[in-house]
C-alpha positions as CSV (number, residue, x, y, z in Angstrom):
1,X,-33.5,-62.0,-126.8
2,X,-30.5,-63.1,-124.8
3,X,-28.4,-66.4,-123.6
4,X,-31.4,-68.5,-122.6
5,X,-33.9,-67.2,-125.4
6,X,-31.9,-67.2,-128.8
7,X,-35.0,-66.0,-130.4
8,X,-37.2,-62.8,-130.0
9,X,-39.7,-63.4,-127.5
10,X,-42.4,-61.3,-125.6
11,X,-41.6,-61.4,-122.0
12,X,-43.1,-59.4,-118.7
13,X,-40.2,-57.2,-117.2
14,X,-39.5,-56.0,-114.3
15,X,-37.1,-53.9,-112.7
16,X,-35.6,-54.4,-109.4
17,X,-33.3,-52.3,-107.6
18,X,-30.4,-54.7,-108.2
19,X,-31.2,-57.0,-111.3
20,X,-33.8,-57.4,-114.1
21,X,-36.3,-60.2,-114.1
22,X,-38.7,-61.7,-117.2
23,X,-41.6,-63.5,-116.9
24,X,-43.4,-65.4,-119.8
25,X,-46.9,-63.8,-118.7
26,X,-47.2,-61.2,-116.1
27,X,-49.8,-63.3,-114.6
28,X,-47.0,-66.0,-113.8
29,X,-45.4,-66.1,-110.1
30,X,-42.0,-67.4,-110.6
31,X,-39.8,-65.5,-113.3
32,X,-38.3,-67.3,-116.3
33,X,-34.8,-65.6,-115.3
34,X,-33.0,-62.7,-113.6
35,X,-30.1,-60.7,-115.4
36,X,-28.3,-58.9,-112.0
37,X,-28.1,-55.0,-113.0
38,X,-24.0,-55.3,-110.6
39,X,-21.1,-54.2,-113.2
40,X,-24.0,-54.3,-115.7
41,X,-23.4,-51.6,-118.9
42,X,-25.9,-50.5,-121.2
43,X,-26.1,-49.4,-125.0
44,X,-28.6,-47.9,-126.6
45,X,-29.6,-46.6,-129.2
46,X,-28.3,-50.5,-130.2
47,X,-27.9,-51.1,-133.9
48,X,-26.9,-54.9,-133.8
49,X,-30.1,-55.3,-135.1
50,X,-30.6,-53.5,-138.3
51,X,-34.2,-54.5,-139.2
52,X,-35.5,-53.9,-135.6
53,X,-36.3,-50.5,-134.1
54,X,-35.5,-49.1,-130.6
55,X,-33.7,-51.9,-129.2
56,X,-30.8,-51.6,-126.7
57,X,-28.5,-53.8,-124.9
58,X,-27.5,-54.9,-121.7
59,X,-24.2,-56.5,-121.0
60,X,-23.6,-58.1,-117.5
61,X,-20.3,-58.3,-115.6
62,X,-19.7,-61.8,-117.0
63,X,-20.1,-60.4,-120.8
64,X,-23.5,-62.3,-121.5
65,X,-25.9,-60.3,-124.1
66,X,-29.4,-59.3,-123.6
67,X,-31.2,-57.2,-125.8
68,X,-34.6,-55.4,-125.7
69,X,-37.0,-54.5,-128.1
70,X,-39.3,-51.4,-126.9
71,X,-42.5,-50.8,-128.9
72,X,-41.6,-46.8,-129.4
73,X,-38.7,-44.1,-128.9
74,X,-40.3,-42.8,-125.9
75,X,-40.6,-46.7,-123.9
76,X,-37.2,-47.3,-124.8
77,X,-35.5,-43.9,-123.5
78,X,-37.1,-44.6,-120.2
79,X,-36.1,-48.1,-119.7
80,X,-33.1,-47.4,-120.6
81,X,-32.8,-44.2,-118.4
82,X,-34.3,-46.2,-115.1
83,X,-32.0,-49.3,-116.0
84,X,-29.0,-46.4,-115.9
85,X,-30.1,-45.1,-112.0
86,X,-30.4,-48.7,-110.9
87,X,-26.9,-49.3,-112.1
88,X,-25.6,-46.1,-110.7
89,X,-27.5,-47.0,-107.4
90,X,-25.8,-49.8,-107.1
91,X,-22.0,-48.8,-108.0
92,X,-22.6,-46.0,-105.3
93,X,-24.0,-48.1,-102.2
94,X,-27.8,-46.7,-102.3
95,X,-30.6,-48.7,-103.4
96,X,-32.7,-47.8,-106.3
97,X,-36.6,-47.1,-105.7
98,X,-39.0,-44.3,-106.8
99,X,-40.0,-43.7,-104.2
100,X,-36.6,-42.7,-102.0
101,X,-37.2,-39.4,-104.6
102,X,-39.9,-38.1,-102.0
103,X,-37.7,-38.1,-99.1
104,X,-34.4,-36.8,-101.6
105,X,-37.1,-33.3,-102.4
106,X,-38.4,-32.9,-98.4
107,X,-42.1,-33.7,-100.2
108,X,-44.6,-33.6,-97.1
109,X,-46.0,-36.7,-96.4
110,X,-49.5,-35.9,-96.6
111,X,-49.0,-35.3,-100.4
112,X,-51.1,-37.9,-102.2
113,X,-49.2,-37.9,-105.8
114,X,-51.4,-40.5,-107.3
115,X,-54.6,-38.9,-106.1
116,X,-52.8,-35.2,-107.9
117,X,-51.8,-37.5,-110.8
118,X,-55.7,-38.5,-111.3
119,X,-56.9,-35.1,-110.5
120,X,-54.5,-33.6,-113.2
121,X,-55.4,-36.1,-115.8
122,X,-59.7,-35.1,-115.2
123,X,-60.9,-34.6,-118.7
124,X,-63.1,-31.6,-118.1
125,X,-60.8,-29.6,-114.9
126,X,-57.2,-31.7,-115.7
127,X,-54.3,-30.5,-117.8
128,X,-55.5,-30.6,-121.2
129,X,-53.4,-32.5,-123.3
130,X,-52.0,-31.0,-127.1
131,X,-50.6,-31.3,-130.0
132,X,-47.3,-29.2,-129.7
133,X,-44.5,-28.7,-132.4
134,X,-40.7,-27.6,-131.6
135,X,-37.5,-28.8,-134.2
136,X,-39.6,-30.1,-137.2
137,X,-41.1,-32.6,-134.5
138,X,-44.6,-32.7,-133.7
139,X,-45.6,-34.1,-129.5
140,X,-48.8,-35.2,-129.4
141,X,-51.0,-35.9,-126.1
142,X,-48.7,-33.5,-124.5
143,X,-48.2,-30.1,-122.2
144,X,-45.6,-27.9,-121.5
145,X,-43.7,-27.5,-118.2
146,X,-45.2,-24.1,-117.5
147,X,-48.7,-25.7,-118.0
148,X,-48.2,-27.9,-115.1
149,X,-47.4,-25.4,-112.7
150,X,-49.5,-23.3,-114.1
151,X,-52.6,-26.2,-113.1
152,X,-50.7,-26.4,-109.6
153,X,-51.1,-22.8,-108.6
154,X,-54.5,-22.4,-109.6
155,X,-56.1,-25.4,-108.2
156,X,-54.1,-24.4,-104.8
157,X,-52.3,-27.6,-104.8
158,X,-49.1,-25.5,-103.8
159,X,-48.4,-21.7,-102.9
160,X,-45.7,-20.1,-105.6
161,X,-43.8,-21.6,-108.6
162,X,-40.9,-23.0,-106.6
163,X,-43.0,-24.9,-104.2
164,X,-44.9,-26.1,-108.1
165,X,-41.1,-27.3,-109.2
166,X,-40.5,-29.6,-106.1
167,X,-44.1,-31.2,-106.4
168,X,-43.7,-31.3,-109.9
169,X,-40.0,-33.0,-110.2
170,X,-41.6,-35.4,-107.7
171,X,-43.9,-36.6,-110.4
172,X,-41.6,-36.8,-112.5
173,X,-39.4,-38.7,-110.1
174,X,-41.9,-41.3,-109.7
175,X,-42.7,-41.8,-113.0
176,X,-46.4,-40.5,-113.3
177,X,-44.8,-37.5,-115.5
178,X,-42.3,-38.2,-118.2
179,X,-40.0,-35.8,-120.5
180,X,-40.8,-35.5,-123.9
181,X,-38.1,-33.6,-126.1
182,X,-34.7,-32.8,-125.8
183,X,-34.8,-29.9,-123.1
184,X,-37.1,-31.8,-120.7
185,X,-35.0,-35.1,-121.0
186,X,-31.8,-33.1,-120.5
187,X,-33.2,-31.9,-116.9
188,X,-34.8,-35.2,-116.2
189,X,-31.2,-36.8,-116.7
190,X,-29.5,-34.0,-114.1
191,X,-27.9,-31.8,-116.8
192,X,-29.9,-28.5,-115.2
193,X,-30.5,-27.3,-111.5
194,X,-34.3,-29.2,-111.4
195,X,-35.1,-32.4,-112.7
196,X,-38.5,-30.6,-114.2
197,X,-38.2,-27.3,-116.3
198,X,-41.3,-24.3,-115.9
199,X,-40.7,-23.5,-119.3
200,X,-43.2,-22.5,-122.5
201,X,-40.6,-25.2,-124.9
202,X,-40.4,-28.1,-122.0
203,X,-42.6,-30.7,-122.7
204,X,-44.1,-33.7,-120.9
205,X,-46.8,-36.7,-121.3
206,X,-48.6,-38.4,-118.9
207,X,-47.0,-42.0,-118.0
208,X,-50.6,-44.1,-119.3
209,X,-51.7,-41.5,-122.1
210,X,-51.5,-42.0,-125.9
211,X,-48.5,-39.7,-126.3
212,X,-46.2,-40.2,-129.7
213,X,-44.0,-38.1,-131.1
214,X,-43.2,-38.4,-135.3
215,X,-41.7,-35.8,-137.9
216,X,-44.1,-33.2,-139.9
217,X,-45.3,-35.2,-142.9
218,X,-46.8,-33.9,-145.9
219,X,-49.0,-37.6,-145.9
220,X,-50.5,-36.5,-143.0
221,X,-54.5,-35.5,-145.1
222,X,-54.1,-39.1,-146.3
223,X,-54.1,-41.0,-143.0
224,X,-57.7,-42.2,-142.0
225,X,-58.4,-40.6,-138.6
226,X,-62.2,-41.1,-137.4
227,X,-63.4,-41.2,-133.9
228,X,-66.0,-43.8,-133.0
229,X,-67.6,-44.2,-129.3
230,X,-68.3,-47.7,-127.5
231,X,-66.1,-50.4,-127.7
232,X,-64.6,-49.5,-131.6
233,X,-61.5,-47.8,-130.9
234,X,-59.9,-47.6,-134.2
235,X,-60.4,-48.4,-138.0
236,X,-58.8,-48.2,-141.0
237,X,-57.2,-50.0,-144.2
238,X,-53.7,-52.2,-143.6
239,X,-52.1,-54.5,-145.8
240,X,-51.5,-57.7,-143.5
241,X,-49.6,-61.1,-143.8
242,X,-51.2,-64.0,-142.4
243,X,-49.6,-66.1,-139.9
244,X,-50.7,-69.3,-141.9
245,X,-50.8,-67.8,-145.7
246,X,-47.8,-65.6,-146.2
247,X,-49.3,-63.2,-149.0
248,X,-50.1,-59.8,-148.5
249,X,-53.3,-58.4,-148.6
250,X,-55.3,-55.5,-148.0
251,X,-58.1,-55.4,-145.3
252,X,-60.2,-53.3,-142.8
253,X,-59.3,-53.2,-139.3
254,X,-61.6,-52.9,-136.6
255,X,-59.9,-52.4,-133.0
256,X,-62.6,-53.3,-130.0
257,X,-61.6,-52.7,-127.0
258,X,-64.1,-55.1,-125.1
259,X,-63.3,-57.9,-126.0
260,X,-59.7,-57.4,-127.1
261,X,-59.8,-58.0,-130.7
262,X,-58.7,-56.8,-133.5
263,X,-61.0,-58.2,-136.4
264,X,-60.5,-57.5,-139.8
265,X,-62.9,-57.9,-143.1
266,X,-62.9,-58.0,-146.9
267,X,-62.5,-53.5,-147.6
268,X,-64.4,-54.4,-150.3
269,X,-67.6,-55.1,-148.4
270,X,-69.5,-57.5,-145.9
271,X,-70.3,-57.3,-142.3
272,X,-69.1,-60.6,-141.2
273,X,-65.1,-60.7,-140.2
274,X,-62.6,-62.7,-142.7
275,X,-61.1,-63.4,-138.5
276,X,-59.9,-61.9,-135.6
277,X,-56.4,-61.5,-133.6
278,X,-56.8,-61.7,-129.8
279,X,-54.8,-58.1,-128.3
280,X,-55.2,-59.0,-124.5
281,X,-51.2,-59.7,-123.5
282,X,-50.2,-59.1,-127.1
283,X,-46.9,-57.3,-128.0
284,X,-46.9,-54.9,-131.0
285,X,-43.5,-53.3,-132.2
286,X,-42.3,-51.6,-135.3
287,X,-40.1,-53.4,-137.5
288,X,-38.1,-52.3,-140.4
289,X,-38.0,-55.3,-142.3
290,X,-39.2,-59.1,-142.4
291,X,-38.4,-61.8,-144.7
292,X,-40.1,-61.2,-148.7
293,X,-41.3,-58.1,-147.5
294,X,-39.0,-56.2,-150.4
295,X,-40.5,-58.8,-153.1
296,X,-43.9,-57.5,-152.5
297,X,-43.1,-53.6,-152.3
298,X,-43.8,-53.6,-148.3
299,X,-40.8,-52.6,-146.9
300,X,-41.9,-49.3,-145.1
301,X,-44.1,-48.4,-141.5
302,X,-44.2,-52.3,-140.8
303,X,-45.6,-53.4,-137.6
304,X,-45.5,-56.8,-135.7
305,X,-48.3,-57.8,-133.6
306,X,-46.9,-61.3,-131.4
307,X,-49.9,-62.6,-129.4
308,X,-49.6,-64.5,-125.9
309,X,-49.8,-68.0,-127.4
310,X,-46.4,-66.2,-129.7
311,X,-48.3,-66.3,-133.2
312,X,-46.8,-63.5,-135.2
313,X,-49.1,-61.0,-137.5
314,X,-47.3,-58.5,-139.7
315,X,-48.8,-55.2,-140.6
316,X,-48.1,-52.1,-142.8
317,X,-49.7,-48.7,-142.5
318,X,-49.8,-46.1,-145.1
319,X,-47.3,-43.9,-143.1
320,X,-44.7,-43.7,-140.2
321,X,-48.1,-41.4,-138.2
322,X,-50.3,-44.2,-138.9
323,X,-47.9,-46.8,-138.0
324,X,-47.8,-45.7,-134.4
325,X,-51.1,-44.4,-134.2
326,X,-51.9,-47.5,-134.4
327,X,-49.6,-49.3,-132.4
328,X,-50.0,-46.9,-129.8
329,X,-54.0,-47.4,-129.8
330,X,-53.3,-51.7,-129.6
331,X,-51.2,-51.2,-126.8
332,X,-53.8,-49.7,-124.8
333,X,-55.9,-52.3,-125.7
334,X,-54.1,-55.1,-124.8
335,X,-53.6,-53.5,-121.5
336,X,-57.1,-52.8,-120.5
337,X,-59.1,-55.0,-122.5
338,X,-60.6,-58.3,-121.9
């Protein structure tokens, strides 16, 4: 939302190393607008927007408004922490790119990080990815610090643990790491002597994985979790509001990956869908409230779901896990089905 687009819209971003352009598909070749990043300042967390969640602000040197609304904690924190170098790049004379971080750390040049990256995420000789707890918080799809280097040293990808902290920081520079937790975030933002921590408590997710991380909950026995192969990638009860019909009702969610739908049926029984909501360019946030939603009792773990052709669908899980479990699971979706 911002001075051209008065209204919350789903836009393709991207950042530049000196300004911020939107797109109205990512498919499109000329962008909507440009916000420059020079004398920029940005807020977040932002709460102009009490009944939205993980949305921060960007104000430009001529005082014009832009807010953005990130589909989790995690999204937002590193927007808003790559917006902050650009910024910074730019009030200092340098130019802001990912990949200036090689050259900063003296990484050889015949280092392949994305070929490491894949080789790292292999599902049978990769870094296996857990479910960790540390402050009443539980990371899930993660690994601690001393994991990775751990993986580095014995798949001779470097020859001691400081040689693993300079490859390692360089992922992390790049983006195919990022921090997960307080103590990581605090070295990714400069606060300690390397920008990636060998630590046991310093944890990190892989850029493209399913990582979330949500508060111990006592609801947790009552959320459905079953694993399906093929194309069904998730399922489960929600009560939804129609984008025609504004009543609430209760049905059975079946996420396909291939096609990109998310049909949904009658819980009470029947093999044919009551319809379908197309995922592929879709943008799913949580929300903390929408209009009647207090009138019929559904004001908690709310989820939006605006597809490309901008028709809203508003969901509620059974807890804040659930919520983004599922939101987490239609994001992949939307990005890699058809």
């Amino acid at each position: 939302q911002g001075s051209m687009f008065n209204t919350w819209k789903p836009m393709w971003v991207v950042l530049l190393d000196d300004g911020i352009e939107f797109y109205k598909k990512k498919i499109d070749n000329s962008p909507k607008g440009m916000i420059p990043l020079k004398g920029s300042s940005i807020n977040s967390p932002c709460q102009d927007f009490s009944k939205r969640m993980f949305v921060f602000k960007l104000t430009t040197a001529k005082h014009q408004d832009h807010f953005f609304q990130a589909a989790y904690l995690e999204e937002r924190d590193a927007w808003v922490r790559d917006i902050k170098k650009a910024i910074q790049c730019i009030e200092g004379g340098q130019r802001f790119a990912r990949k200036s971080t090689r050259k900063s750390i003296r990484l050889p040049e015949t280092i392949n990080l994305s070929a490491l990256y894949l080789s790292m995420k292999d599902s049978d000789k990769g870094i296996k990815e857990l479910k960790l707890e540390k402050d009443k918080k539980v990371f899930n799809h993660c690994f601690t610090g001393s994991c990775v280097i751990d993986w580095l040293v014995s798949n001779n990808a470097i020859r001691n643990r400081k040689e693993g902290l300079m490859l390692a920081s360089s992922l992390l520079n790049e983006g195919y790491l990022q921090p997960a937790g307080d103590t990581s975030k605090n070295a990714a933002e400069g606060l300690t002597d390397t920008p990636f921590l060998d630590l046991s408590d310093a944890y990190y997710y892989f850029a493209d994985s399913g990582f979330f991380c949500e508060g111990n909950s006592s609801d947790d026995d009552v959320v459905l979790k079953e694993e399906f192969r093929g194309i069904v990638v998730k399922q489960g009860c929600l009560l939804k509001q129609g984008h025609r019909r504004k009543n609430w009702k209760v049905r059975k969610f079946v996420l396909r990956e291939d096609p990109a739908y998310l049909h949904y049926y009658d819980p009470a029984g029947g093999e044919d869908p009551l319809g379908a909501i197309y995922l592929r360019g879709c943008v799913v946030t949580a929300v903390e409230d929408i209009p009647d939603a207090k009138k019929h009792d559904v004001d908690t773990n709310l989820f939006e779901i605006i597809t490309a052709n901008e028709v809203h669908y508003f969901l509620q899980a059974a807890t804040p896990v659930e919520r983004t479990e599922w939101i987490k699971a239609i994001q992949v979706v939307c990005r890699t089905g058809k």
